[in-house]
C-alpha positions as CSV (number, residue, x, y, z in Angstrom):
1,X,0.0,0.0,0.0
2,X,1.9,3.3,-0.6
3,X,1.9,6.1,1.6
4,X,-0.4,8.9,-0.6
5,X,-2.8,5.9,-0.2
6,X,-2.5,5.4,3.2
7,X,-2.5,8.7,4.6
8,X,-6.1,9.3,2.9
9,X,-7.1,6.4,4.7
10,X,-5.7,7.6,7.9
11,X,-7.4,11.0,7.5
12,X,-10.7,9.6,6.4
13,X,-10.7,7.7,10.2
14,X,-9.8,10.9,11.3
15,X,-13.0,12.4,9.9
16,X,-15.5,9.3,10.4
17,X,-14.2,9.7,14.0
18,X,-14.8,13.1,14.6
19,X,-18.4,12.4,13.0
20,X,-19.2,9.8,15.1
21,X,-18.6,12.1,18.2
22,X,-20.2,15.3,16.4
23,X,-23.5,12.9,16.0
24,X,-23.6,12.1,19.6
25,X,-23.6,16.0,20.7
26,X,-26.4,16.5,18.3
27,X,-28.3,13.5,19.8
28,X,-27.7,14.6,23.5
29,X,-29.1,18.3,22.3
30,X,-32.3,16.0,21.5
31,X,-31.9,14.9,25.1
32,X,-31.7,18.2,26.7
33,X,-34.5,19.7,25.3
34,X,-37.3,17.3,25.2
35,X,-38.6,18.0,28.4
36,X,-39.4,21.9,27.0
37,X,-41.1,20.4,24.6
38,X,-43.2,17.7,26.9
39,X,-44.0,20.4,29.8
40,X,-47.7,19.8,29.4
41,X,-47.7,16.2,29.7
42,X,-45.2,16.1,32.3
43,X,-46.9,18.6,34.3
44,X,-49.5,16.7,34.2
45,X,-48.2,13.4,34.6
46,X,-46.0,14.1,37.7
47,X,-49.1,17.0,39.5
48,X,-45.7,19.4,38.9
49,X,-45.6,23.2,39.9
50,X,-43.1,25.5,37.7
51,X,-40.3,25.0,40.2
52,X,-40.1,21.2,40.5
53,X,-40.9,21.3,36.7
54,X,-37.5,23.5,35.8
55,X,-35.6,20.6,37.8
56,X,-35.5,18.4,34.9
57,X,-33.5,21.2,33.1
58,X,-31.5,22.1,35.7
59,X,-30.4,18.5,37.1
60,X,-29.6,17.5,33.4
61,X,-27.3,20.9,33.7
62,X,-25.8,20.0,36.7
63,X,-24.7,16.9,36.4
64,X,-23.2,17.6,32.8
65,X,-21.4,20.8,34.2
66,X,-20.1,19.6,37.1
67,X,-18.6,16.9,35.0
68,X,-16.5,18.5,32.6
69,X,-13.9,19.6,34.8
70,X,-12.6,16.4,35.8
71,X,-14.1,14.6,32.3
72,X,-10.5,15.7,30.4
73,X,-8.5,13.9,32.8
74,X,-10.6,10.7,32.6
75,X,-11.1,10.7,28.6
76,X,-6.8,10.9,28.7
77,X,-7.3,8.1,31.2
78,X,-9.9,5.8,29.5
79,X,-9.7,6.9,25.8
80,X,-12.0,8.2,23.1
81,X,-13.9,4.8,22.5
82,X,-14.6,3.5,25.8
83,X,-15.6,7.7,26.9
84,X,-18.3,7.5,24.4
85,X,-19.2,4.1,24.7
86,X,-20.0,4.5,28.5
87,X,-21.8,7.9,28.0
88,X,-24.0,6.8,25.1
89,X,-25.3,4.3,27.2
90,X,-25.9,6.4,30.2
91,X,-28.2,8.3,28.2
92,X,-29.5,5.6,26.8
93,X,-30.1,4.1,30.0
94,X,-30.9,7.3,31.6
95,X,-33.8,8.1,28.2
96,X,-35.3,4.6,29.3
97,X,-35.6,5.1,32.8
98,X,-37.0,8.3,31.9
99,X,-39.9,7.1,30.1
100,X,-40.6,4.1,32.6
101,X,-40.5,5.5,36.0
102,X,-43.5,6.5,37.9
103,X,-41.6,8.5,40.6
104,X,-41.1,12.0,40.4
105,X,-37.6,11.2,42.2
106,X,-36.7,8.8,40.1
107,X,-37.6,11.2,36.7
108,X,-35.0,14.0,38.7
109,X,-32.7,10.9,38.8
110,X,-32.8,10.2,35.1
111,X,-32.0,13.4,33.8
112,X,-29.0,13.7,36.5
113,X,-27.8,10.5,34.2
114,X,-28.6,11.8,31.2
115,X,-26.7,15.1,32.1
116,X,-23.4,12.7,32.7
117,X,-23.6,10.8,29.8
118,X,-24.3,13.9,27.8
119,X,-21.2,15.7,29.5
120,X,-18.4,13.5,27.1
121,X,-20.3,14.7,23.4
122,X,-18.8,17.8,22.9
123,X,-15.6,17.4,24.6
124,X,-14.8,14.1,22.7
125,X,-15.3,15.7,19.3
126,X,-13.0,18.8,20.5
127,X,-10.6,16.3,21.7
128,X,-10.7,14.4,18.5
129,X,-10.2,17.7,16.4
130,X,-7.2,18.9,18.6
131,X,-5.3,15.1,18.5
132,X,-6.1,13.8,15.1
133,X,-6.5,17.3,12.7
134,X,-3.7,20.3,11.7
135,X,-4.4,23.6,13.7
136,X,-5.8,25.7,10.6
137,X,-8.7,23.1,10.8
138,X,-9.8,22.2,14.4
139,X,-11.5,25.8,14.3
140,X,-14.0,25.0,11.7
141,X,-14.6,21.6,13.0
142,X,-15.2,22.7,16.5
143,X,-17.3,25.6,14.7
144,X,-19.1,22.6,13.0
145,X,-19.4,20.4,16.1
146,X,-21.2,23.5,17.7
147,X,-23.8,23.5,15.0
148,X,-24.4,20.4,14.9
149,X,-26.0,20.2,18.3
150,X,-27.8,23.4,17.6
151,X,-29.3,22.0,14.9
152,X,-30.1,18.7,16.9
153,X,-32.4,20.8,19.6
154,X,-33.8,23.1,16.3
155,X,-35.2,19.5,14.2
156,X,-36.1,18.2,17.7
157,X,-39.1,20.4,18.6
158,X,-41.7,19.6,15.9
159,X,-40.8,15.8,15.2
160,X,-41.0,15.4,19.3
161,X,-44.4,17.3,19.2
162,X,-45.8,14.6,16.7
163,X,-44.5,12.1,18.5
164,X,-45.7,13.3,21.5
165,X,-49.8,13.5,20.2
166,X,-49.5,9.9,18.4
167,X,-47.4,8.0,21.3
168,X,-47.9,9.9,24.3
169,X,-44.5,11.2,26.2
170,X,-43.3,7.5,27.2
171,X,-43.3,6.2,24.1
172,X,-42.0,9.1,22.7
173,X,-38.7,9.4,25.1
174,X,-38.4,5.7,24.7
175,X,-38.5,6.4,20.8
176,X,-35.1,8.6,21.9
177,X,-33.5,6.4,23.9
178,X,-33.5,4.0,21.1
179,X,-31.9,6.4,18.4
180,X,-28.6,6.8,20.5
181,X,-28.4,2.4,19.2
182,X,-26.8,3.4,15.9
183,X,-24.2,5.9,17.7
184,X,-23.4,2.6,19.9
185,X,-22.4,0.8,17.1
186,X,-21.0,3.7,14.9
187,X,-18.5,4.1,17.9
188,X,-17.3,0.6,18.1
189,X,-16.1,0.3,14.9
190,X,-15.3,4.2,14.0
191,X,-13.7,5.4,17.1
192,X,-9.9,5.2,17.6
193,X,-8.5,2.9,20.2
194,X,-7.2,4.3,23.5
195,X,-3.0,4.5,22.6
196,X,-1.6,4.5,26.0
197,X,-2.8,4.9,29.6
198,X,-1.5,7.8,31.6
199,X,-0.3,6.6,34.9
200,X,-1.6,8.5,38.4
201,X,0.5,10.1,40.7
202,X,0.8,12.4,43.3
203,X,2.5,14.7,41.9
204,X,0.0,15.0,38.9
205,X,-2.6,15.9,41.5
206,X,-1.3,18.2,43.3
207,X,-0.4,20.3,40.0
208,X,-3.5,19.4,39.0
209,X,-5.1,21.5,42.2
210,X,-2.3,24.4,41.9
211,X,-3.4,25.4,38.5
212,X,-7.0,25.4,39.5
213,X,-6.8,27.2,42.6
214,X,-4.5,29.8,39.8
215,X,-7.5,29.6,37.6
216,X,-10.3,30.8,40.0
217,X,-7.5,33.5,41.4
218,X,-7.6,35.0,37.7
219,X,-10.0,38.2,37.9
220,X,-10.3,38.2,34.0
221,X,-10.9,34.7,33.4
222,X,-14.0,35.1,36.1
223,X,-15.0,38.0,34.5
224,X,-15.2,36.4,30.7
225,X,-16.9,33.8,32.8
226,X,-19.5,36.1,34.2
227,X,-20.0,37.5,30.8
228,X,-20.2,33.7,29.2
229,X,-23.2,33.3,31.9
230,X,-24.5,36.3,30.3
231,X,-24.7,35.3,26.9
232,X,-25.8,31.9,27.4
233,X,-28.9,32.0,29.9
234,X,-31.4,33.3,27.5
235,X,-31.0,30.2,25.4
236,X,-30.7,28.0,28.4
237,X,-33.8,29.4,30.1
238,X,-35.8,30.0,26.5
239,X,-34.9,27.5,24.2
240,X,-33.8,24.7,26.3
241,X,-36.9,24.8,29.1
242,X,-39.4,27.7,29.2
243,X,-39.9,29.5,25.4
244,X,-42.8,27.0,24.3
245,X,-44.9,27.3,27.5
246,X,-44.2,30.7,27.4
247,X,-45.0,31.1,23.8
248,X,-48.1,29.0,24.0
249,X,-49.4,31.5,27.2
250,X,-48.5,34.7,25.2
251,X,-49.0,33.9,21.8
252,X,-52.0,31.2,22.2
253,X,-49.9,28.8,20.0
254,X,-50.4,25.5,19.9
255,X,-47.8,22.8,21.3
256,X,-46.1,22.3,17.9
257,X,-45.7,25.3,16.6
258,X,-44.7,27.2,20.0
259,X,-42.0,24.3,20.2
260,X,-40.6,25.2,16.0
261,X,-40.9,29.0,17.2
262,X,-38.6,29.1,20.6
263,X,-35.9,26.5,18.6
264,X,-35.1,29.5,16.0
265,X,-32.9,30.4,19.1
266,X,-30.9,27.7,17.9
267,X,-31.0,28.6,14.2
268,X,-29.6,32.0,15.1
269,X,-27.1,30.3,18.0
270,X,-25.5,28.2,15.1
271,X,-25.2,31.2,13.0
272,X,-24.0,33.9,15.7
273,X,-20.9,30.6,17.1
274,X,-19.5,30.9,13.7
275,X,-19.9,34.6,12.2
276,X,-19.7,36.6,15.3
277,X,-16.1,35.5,16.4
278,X,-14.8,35.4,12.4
279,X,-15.8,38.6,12.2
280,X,-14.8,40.0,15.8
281,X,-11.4,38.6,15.7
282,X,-10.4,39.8,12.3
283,X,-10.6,43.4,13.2
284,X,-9.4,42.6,16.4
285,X,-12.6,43.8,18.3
286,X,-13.2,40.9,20.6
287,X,-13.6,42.1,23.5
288,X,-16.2,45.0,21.5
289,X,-18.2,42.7,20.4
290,X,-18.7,40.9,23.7
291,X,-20.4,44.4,24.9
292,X,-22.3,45.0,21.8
293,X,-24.0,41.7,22.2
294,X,-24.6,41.8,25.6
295,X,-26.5,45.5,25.6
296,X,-28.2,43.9,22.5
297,X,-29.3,41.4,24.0
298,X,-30.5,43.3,26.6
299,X,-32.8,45.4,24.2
300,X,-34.1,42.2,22.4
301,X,-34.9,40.4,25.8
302,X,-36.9,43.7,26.7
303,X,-38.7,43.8,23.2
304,X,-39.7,39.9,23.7
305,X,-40.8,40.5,27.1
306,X,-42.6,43.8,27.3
307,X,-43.6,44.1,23.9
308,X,-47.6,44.0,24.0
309,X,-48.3,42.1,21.1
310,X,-46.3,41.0,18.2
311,X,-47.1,39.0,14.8
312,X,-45.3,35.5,14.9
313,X,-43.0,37.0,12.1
314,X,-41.8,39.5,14.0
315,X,-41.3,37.2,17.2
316,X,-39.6,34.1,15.0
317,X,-37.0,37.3,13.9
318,X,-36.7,38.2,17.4
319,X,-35.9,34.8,18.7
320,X,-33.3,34.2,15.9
321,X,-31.6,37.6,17.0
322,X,-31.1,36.5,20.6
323,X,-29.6,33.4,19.4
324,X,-27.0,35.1,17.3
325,X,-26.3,37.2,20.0
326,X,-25.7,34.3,22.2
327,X,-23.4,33.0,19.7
328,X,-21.0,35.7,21.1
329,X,-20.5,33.2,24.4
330,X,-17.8,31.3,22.2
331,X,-16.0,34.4,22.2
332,X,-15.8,34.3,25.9
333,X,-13.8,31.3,25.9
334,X,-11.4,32.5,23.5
335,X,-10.8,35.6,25.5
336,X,-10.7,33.7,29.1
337,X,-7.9,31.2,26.9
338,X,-5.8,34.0,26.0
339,X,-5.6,34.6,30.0
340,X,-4.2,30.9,29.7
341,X,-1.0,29.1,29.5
342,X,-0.3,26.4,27.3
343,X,-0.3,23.9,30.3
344,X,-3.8,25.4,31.6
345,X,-5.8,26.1,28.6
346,X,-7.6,23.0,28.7
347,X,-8.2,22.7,31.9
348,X,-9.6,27.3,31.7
349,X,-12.0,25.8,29.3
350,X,-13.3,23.2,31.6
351,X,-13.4,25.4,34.4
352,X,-15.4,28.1,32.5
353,X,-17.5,26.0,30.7
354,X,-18.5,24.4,34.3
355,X,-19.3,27.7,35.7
356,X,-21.4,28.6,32.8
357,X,-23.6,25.9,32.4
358,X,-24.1,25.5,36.4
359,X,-25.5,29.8,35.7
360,X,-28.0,28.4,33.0
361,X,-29.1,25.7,35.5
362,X,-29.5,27.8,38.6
363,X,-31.5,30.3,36.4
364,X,-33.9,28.0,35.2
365,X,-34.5,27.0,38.8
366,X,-34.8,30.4,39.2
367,X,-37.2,31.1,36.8
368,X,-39.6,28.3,37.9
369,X,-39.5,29.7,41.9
370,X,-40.7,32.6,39.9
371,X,-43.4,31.8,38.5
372,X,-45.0,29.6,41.7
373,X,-44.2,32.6,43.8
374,X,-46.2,34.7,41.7
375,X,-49.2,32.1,40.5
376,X,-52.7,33.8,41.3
377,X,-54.4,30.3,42.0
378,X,-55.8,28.8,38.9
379,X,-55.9,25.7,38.4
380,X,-56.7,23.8,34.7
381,X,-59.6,21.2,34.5
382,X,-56.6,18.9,35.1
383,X,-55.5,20.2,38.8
384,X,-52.3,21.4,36.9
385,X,-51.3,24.8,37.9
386,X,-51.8,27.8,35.0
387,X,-49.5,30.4,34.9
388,X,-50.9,34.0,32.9
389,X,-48.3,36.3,30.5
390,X,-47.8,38.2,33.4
391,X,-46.3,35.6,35.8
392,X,-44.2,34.4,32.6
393,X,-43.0,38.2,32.2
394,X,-42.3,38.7,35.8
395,X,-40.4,35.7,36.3
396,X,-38.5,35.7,32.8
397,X,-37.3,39.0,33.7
398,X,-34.7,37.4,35.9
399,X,-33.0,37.0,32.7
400,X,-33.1,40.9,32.7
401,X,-31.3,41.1,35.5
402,X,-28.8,38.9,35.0
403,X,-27.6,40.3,31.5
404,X,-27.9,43.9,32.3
405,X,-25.2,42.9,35.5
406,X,-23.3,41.4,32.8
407,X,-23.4,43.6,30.1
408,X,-22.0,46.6,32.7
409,X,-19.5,43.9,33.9
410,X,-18.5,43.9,30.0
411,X,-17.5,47.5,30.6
412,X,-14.4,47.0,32.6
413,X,-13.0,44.6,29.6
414,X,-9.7,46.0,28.5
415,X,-9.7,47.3,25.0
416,X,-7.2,45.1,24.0
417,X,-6.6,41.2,25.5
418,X,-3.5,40.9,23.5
419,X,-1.2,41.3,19.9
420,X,-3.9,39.5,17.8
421,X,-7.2,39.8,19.9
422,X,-9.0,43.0,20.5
C-alpha cells in the first residue's frame, strides 16, 4: 500500500471519528431539550408546579457541568472509545428510565444521568479535532461540532411534538432512547483505540489543584466567565426549558408550533458561534463585540418580554436575533484562553464551561420559583397549575437582571486582550 494511499485512509478515520462524536452532541441536544417540549404532559403526569418542573432542566445541567472539569482527565485516562461508549449508554439508560418511571424522584434521577452521559459529546469531538487534525482546521470543526448540536435541539421540537400526540410522552422518550443504538455501534467500529494509559501520581494531582486554585484567582478569566453566563442564559432558560410554554401562554400557539418558534434560538445560536467570532477577531474587536451583544441582548430580551403584542413573524426574527447574540459566548472562551497558558488552557475551558452551564441551571430553577411565587391560584380542568403572561413576564425577567449585571461587567474589559485579539 503506498503512503499517498495510506494517509487518505488515515485521514478519512480521522473524519469518520470526529463524526461519530459530532452525531452524539447532536443527539444529546435532542436529550436536553425534550422535556421543553413535553412540559404539558409532564406537568400533568407528575401533579408538577413551575419550580419542581424546571428541575428536569436544571439537574440535566448540573450533572453535565459539574462533569466537565474532571471529564479531560478521565477521557486521557480511558480513551475516546470507551468515553463514548459508556456515555452513550448512560443516556440511553438514563432516556429509558425516563420514560418508565412513575416516581417524580426517580424522573429527577434520570436526567441527572442523562446530564453525565451527555457531558463527554462535545468534549470528545473537541478532543478528537485537537489530536487527530492540523491547527488551521480544528476551528472549523469545533465551529461545526457547535452547529451540529444546535441544529439537533432546532429538528427536535416539531418531530418530538408529533411524536408526543400519536405515542404519548413515554413512548416518545423511549423512541429517543433508542436512536442513540446506531451511535453505539458507529462508535465501536469508527472510534480510535485508547493509545496508551497515563499513569496516576501524586504529583500530577497536586499540579492538577495548583493550576485550579490559579484559575479561580484569575480576575479576567472570572470575569469572561460572568460575561459567558450572560450570553448563554437566554438560550438555556428559553430554548432549552421555558420558550414553548411561554410562547403557547403569550402567543396562544399550539404545542407544535410554540416548540418550531422558541428552537429559532438555535437557528440563530448556530449562526452567531460561527460569524460573530470570524468577524470580531479579524478586526481585532473581541472584546467590543462581547459588549455589543450583551447591551443587544438586553434590548431584544426587553422587546420579547414587554412588547404588547407581536405577529409571529416579528417574534420568529426576534428569537433568531437573541440566538445570534448568544453566539458571542464562544468568544468568551477565546478571551478567558488568551488569560491561559499552554499547560492550563484545557483545563480554563473546563473550568469556564463548568461555571457557565451550572448559571443556565441555577437560572432556570430560578425562573420556575418565579413563576410559583407569583401564580394567582388557577388551576386547569386537570388540577395542573396555570400560569398567565404576566407571571411568565415577571419571572423571565430574571433573565433581565442577570444580563444587564453582565453587560455593565462587559464595561471593565480591556480594549485590547492581546497582539492579535482585540
Amino acid at each position: 500500500m503506498s503512503t499517498t494511499t495510506s494517509s487518505k485512509q488515515t485521514v478519512l478515520k480521522a473524519y469518520l471519528a470526529w463524526f461519530t462524536c459530532a452525531l452524539f452532541f447532536f443527539y444529546q441536544y435532542i436529550l436536553r431539550v425534550a422535556p421543553g417540549v413535553m412540559i404539558d404532559d409532564l406537568r400533568f403526569d407528575y401533579n408538577l408546579t413551575a419550580e419542581q418542573f424546571s428541575t428536569f432542566g436544571a439537574y440535566y445541567l448540573y450533572a453535565y457541568s459539574l462533569f466537565q472539569i474532571p471529564l479531560g482527565a478521565l477521557v486521557d485516562r480511558v480513551g475516546i472509545r470507551r468515553m463514548v461508549l459508556g456515555s452513550i449508554a448512560l443516556c440511553m439508560g438514563g432516556a429509558f428510565f425516563f420514560a418508565s418511571t412513575r416516581s417524580f424522584y426517580g424522573a429527577q434521577f434520570s436526567r441527572i444521568l442523562i446530564g453525565l452521559g451527555s457531558a463527554a459529546a462535545f468534549m470528545s469531538a473537541l478532543k478528537i479535532a485537537a489530536d487527530y487534525f492540523p491547527e488551521g482546521k480544528r476551528g472549523l470543526l469545533m465551529g461545526v461540532t457547535l452547529s451540529l448540536g444546535t441544529i439537533g435541539a432546532l429538528t427536535a421540537g416539531k418531530p418530538l411534538v408529533l411524536l408526543l400526540e400519536e405515542i404519548g410522552w413515554r413512548d416518545t422518550v423511549s423512541f429517543t432512547a433508542f436512536l442513540g443504538a446506531p451511535l453505539l455501534l458507529m462508535s465501536v467500529f469508527l472510534l480510535p483505540a485508547q493509545q496508551k494509559r497515563l499513569q496516576k501520581n501524586k504529583k500530577g494531582e497536586s499540579l492538577f489543584k495548583e493550576r485550579l486554585v490559579s484559575i479561580l484567582k484569575n480576575r479576567m478569566v472570572l470575569l469572561y466567565t460572568l460575561l459567558a453566563i450572560g450570553l448563554y442564559t437566554p438560550l438555556s432558560a428559553l430554548a432549552d426549558l421555558w420558550g414553548t410554554a411561554f410562547l403557547m401562554q403569550k402567543y396562544a400557539l399550539n404545542q407544535g408550533n410554540a416548540a418550531q418558534t422558541s428552537m429559532m434560538m438555535y437557528l440563530g445560536m448556530a449562526a452567531g458561534s460561527f460569524v460573530l467570532p470570524w468577524v470580531c477577531e479579524k478586526y481585532h474587536i473581541l472584546n467590543r463585540g462581547i459588549q455589543v451583544c450583551g447591551f443587544s441582548l438586553l434590548v431584544l430580551m426587553t422587546v420579547v418580554l414587554y412588547a404588547p403584542s407581536l405577529d409571529m413573524l416579528t417574534m420568529t426574527f426576534l428569537l433568531f436575533g437573541l440566538g445570534f447574540f448568544c453566539g458571542a459566548e464562544m468568544m468568551c472562551f477565546t478571551g478567558a484562553v488568551a488569560y491561559a497558558t499552554p499547560s492550563t488552557s484545557g483545563l480554563t475551558l473546563g473550568v469556564v464551561n463548568t461555571l457557565n452551564m451550572l448559571g443556565g441551571a441555577l437560572l432556570q430553577q430560578l425562573i420556575g420559583f418565579g413563576l410559583d411565587w407569583q401564580w394567582s391560584g388557577t388551576l386547569s380542568e386537570k388540577n395542573i397549575r396555570l400560569y398567565s403572561t404576566q407571571e411568565f413576564v415577571f419571572a423571565l425577567s430574571a433573565l433581565l437582571v442577570v444580563i444587564f449585571i453582565c453587560s455593565l461587567a462587559s464595561l471593565g474589559l480591556k480594549k485590547r486582550i492581546n497582539s492579535h485579539l482585540g
